[in-house]
C-alpha positions as CSV (number, residue, x, y, z in Angstrom):
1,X,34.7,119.0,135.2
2,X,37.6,117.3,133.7
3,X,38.7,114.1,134.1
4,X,42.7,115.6,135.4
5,X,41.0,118.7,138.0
6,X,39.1,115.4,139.4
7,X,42.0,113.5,140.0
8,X,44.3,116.0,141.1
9,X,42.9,116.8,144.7
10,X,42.0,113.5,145.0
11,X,45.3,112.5,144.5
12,X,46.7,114.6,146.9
13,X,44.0,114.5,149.9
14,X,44.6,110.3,149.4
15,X,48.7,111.0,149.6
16,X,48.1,113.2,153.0
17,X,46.2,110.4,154.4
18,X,48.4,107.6,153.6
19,X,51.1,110.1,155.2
20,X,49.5,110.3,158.2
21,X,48.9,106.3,158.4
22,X,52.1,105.5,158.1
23,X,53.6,107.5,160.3
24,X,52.2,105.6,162.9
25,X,52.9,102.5,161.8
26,X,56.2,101.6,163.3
27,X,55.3,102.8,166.7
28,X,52.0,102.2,167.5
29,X,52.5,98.5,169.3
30,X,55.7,100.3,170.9
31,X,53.5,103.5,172.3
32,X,51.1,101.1,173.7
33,X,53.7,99.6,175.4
34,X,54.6,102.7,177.3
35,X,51.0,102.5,179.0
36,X,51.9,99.6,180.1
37,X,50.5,97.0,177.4
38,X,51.8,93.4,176.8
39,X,52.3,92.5,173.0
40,X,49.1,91.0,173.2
41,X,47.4,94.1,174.3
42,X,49.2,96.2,171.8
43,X,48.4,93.9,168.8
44,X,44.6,94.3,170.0
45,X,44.5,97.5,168.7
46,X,45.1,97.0,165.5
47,X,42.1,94.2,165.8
48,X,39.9,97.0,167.2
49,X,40.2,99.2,164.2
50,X,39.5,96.4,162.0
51,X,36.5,95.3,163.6
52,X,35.2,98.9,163.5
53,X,36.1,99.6,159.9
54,X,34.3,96.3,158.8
55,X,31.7,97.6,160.0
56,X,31.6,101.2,159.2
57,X,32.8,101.3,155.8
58,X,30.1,99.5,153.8
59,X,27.8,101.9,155.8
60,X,29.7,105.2,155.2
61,X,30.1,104.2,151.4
62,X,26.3,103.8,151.1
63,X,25.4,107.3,152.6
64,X,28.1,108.6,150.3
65,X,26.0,107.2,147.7
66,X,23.1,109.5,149.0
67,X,24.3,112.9,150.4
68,X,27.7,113.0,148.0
69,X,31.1,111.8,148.3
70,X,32.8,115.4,149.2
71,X,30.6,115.5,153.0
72,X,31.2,111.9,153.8
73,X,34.8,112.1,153.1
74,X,35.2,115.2,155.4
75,X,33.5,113.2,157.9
76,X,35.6,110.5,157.6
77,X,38.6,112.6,157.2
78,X,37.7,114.5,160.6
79,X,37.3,110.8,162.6
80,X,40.6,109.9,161.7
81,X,42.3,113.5,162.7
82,X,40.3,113.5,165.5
83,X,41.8,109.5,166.4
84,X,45.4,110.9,166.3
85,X,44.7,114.1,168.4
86,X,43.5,111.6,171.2
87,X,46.6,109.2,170.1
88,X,48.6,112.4,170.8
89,X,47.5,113.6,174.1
90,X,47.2,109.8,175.8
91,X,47.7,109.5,178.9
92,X,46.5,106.1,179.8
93,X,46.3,102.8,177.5
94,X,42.5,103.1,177.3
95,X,42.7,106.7,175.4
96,X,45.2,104.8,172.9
97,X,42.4,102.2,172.2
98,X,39.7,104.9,171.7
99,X,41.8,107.0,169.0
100,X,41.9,103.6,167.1
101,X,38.3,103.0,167.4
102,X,37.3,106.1,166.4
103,X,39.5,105.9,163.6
104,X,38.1,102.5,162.5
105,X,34.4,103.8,163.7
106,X,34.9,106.5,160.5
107,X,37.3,104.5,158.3
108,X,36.3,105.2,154.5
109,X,38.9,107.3,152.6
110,X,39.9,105.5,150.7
111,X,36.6,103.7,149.7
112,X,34.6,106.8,148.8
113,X,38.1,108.2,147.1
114,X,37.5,105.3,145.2
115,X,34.0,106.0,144.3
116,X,34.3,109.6,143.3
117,X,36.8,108.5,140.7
118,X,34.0,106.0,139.6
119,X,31.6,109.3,139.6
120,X,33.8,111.0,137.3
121,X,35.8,108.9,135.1
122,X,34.3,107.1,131.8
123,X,35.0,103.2,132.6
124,X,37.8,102.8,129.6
125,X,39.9,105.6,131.4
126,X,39.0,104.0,134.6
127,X,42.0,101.6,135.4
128,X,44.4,104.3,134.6
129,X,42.6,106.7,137.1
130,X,42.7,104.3,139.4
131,X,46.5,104.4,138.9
132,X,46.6,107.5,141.0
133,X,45.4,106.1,144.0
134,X,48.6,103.5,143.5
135,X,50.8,106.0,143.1
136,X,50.2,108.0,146.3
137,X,50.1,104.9,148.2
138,X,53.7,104.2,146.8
139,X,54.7,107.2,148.1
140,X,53.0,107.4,150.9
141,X,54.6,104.6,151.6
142,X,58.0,105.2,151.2
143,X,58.2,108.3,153.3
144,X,55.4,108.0,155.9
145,X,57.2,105.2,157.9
146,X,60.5,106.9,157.9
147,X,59.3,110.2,159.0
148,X,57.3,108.4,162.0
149,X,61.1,106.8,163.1
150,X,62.9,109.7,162.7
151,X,59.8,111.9,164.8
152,X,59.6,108.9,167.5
153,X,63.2,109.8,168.7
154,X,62.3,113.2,170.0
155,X,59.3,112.0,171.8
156,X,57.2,109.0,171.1
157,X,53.8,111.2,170.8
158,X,55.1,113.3,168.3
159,X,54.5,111.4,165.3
160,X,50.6,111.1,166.2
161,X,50.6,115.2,166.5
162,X,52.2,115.8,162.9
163,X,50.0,112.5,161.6
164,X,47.1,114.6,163.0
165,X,47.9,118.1,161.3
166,X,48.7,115.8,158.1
167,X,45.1,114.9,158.0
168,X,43.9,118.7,159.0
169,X,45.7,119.7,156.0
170,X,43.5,116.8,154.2
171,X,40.3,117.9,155.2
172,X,41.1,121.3,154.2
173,X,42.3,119.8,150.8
174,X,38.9,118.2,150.6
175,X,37.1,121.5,151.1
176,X,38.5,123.6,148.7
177,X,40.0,121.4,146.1
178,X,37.2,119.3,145.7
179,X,34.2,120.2,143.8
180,X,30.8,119.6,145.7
181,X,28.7,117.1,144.1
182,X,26.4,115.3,146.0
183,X,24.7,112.2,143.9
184,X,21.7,110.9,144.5
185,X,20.9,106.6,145.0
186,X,18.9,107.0,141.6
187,X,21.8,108.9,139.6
188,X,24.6,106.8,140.4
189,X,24.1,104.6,137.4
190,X,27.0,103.4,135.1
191,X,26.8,100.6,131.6
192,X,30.3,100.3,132.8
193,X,32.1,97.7,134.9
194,X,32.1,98.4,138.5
195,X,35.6,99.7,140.3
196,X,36.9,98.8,143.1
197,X,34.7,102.0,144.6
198,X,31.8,100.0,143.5
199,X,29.6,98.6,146.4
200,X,30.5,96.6,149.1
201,X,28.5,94.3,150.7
202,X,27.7,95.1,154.2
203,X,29.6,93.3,157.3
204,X,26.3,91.0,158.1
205,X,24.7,90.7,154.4
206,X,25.7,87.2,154.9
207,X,23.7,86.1,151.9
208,X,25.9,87.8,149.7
209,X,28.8,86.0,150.3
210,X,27.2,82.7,150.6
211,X,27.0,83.4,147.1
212,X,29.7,84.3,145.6
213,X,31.6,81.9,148.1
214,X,29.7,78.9,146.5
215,X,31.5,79.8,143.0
216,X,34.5,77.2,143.3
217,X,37.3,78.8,140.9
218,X,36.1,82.3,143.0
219,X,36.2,80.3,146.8
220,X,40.0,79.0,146.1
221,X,40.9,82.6,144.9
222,X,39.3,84.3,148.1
223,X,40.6,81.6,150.2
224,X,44.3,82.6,148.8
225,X,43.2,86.2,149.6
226,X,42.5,85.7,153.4
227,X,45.5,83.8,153.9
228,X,48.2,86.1,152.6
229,X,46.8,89.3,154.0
230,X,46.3,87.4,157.2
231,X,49.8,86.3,157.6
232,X,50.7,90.0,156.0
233,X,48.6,91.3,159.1
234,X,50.2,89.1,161.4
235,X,53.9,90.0,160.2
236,X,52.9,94.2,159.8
237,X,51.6,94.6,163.6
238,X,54.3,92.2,165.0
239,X,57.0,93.2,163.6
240,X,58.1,95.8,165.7
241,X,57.6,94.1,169.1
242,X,59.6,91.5,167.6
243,X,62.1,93.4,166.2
244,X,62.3,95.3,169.7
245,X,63.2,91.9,171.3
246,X,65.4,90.2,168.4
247,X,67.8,92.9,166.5
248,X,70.0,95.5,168.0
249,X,71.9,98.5,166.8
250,X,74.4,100.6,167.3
251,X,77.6,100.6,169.8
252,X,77.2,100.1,172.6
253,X,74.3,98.3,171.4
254,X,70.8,98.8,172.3
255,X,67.4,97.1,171.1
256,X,65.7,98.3,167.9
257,X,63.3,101.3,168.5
258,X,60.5,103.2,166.1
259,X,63.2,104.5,164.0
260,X,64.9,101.3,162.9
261,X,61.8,99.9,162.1
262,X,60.5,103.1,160.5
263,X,63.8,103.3,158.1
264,X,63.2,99.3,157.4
265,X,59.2,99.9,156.1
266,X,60.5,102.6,153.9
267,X,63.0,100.5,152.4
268,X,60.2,97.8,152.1
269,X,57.9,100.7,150.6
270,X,60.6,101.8,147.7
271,X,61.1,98.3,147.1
272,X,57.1,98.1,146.6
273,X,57.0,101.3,144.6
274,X,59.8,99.1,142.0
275,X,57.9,96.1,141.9
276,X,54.7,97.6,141.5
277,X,55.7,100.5,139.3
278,X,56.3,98.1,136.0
279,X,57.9,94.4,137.0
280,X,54.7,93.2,138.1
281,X,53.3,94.1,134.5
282,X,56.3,92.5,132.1
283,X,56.4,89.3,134.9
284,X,52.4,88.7,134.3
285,X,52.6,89.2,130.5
286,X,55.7,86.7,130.6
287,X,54.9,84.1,132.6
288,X,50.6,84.8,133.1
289,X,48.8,85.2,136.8
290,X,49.0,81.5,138.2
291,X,52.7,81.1,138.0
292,X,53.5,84.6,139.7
293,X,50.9,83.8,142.3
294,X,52.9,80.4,142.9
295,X,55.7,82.7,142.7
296,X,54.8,84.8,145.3
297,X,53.4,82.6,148.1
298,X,57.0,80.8,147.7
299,X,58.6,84.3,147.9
300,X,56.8,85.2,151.2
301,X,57.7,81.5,152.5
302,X,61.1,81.8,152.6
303,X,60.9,85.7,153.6
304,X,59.1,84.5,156.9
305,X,60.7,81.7,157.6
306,X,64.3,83.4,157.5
307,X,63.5,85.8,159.9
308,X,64.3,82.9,162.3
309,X,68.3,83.2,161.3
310,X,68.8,86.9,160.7
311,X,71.8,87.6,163.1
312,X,71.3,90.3,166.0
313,X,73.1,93.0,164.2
314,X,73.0,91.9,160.7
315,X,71.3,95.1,158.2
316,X,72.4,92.6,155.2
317,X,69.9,89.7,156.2
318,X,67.1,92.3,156.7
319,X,67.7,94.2,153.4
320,X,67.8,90.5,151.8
321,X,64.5,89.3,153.3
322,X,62.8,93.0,152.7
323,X,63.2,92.8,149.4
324,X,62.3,89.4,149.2
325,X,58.8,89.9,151.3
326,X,58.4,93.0,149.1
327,X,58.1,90.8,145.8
328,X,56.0,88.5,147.2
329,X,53.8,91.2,148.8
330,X,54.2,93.4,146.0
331,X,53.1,90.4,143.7
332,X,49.9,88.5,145.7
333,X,47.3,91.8,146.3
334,X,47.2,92.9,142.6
335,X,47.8,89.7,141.2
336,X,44.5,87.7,143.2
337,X,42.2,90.7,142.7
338,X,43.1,90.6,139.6
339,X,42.2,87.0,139.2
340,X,38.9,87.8,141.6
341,X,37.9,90.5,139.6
342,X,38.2,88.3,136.5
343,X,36.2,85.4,137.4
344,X,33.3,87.7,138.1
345,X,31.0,89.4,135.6
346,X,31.8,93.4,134.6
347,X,28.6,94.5,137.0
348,X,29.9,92.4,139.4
349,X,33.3,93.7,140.4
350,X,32.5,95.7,142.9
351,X,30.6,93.6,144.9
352,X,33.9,90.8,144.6
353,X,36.6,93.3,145.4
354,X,34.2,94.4,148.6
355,X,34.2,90.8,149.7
356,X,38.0,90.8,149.3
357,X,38.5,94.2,151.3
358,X,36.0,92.2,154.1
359,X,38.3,89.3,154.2
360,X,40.8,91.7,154.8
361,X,39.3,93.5,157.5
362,X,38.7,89.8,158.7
363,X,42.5,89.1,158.5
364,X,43.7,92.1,160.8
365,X,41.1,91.0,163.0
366,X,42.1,87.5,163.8
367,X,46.1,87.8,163.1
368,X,47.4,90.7,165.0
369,X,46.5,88.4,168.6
370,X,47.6,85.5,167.1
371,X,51.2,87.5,166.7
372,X,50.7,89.3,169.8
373,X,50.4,86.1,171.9
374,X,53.2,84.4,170.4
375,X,55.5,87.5,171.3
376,X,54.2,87.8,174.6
377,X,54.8,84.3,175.6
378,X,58.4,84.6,174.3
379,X,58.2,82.4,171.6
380,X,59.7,84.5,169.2
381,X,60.7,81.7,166.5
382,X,57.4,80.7,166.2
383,X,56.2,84.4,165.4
384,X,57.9,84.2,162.0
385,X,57.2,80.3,161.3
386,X,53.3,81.3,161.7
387,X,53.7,83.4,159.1
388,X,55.6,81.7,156.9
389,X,53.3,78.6,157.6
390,X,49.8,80.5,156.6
391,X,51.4,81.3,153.6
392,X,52.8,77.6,152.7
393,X,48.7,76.7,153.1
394,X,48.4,79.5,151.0
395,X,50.6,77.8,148.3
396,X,48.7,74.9,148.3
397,X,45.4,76.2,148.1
398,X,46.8,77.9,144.8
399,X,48.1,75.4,143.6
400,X,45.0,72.5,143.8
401,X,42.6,75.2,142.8
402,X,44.6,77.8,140.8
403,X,44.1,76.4,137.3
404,X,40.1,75.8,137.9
405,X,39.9,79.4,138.7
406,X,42.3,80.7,136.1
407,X,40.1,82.3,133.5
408,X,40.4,82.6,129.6
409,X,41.1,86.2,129.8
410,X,44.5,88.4,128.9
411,X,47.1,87.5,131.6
412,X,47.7,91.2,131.6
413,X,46.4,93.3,135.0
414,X,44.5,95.6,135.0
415,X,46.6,99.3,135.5
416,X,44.8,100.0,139.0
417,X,45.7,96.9,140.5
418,X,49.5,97.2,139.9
419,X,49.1,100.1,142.2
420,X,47.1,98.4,145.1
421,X,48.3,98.8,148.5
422,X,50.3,95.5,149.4
């Protein structure tokens, strides 16, 4: 099989799926609400699927190992359609919890997307193939969060039904674009480096990353890592209870709803798809890893922390921070797992980036309360400052350990990793 019929359905079953995510994004705090839930409550959700997928995933990529990628990915494919049906047809706040946990319960996708471009790429046209993944993301996106607005106006269960059929349409995708080819634990052997579809430690294989936590240069980098995406977390699943409270629209005016926010993430995603798409690459040649890092924890600082002054009614401010918070966003992921990935040996990349996608999942469990109890005690100023403040500890830690861990290789990233999700 070719390297191009390989990454073709890929491509599109992960551009389905990343559809169907984002089209829930800007609503799903705001449909919780309708049953009833406090921002606290509705930020729990997001913490549910976390915990479940940091569990789940490490197991589901292992048995993908075994019984072939193109079964487990159905599987996982069919949990997740299955989580939006029941997202669909809630009819109490306890079914809204349940989609998510089922959701998180077969989260993998991506992961074993990941790995089957591992399978069937040689590892010097693996960073390009990786690329793909990027790119759908990009797109993904930019249209997924506007379309979930724009549907929440005619009925806030809506988006979850189309989100749904989006990831039917993947599964089929996956059944007859995809070429069966189950691998056995004794064939999956490569002299190449390890992708970032290489294994992942396992949620409780504590010994694991005791070591590679001992590493000092690789602590301060993982250290940066959990910071940003936590106050990342914090800002993504907050942001549109806040938003609901602080900005209005229209005349006579009202309070911000899904669609606002919806049209605001897609702005944020094209902004993403342009820093990611080829600035990231000239800024890192120019300038090296370590100063854009520095760059982009100040970037995210003052992004935050503006959020504080952005006038009621005021599209101006908001465009101005997006853009802002999209460089910095847009800068941190691929720039620290670049830096990750190149203070570990080749064979070890995988395990490193699965330690980073752990602390992530770690990240959206502990930040999404933190927001939601800030916003449900009314102290809306302090939502943003958090934020901004994780990310100013963030900057320090950089900048006391950045130089120990910076490594003697090529400033330049890896291709893959300019197309990470942010």
């Amino acid at each position: 099989m070719s390297q191009r019929s390989a990454l073709l359905p890929i491509f599109l079953i992960v551009l389905v799926d990343v559809l169907g995510f984002t089209i829930v994004i800007p609503l799903l705090s705001l449909y919780a609400e309708r049953f009833g839930a406090s921002p606290l409550t509705a930020t729990l959700i997001v913490s549910c699927y976390a915990v479940c997928a940091l569990i789940s995933t490490p197991i589901i990529g292992k048995l993908s190992d075994t019984y072939g990628r193109k079964p487990l990915l159905m599987i996982s494919q069919a949990g997740t359609c299955l989580g939006f049906i029941i997202l669909g047809t809630s009819e109490a706040l306890w079914m809204v919890f349940l989609g998510r946990i089922l959701d998180g319960l077969t989260a993998g996708n991506l992961s074993i997307a990941q790995a089957y471009i591992t399978d069937h790429t040689t590892p010097e046209n693996r960073a390009k193939s990786f690329g793909f993944i990027g790119i759908a993301f990009g797109i993904g996106f930019m249209f997924g969060p506007a379309l979930g607005g724009w549907l929440g106006q005619y009925g806030m269960h809506l988006p979850f039904i189309v989100a749904a059929g989006l990831s039917a349409c993947s599964i089929l995708a996956t059944h007859f674009m995809l070429p069966p080819e189950p691998l056995k634990k004794k064939q999956v052997e490569d002299t190449g480096p390890v992708g970032p579809g290489g294994k992942r430690p396992g949620a409780f294989d504590v010994e694991t990353y005791a070591e590679y936590m001992r590493r000092p240069g690789l602590r301060g980098l993982y250290v940066q890592f959990y910071l940003y995406t936590f106050a990342f977390s914090l800002f993504i699943s907050g942001f549109a209870l806040f938003a609901e409270r602080r900005f209005i629209t229209g005349d006579p005016a009202h309070p911000w709803t899904a669609r606002e926010v919806g049209f605001l993430f897609a702005f944020a995603g094209l902004a993403g798809i342009i820093w990611q798409g080829g600035l990231i690459g000239r800024l890192v040649k120019k300038y090296g890893e370590y100063k854009l890092c520095t760059t982009g924890f100040i970037a995210l600082i003052f992004a935050y922390a503006l959020f504080i002054f952005v006038p009621a009614a005021d599209w101006t401010w908001l465009i101005g921070i997006t853009i802002l918070s999209s460089f910095g966003n847009g800068v941190l992921r691929p720039v620290l797992t670049s830096r990750i990935t190149q203070s570990v040996g080749k064979h070890e990349q995988g395990v490193a980036i699965g330690i980073s996608g752990s602390l992530s999942s770690l990240a959206m469990m502990m930040a999404p309360p933190t927001g939601g109890f800030l916003i449900n005690e009314g102290w809306l100023d302090a939502w943003p400052l958090v934020a901004a403040g994780v990310s100013l500890i963030g900057l320090v830690v950089c900048l006391i350990v950045g130089r120990v861990s910076s490594v003697a290789a090529s400033p330049t990233l890896p291709k893959a990793e300019l197309h990470s999700k942010a």
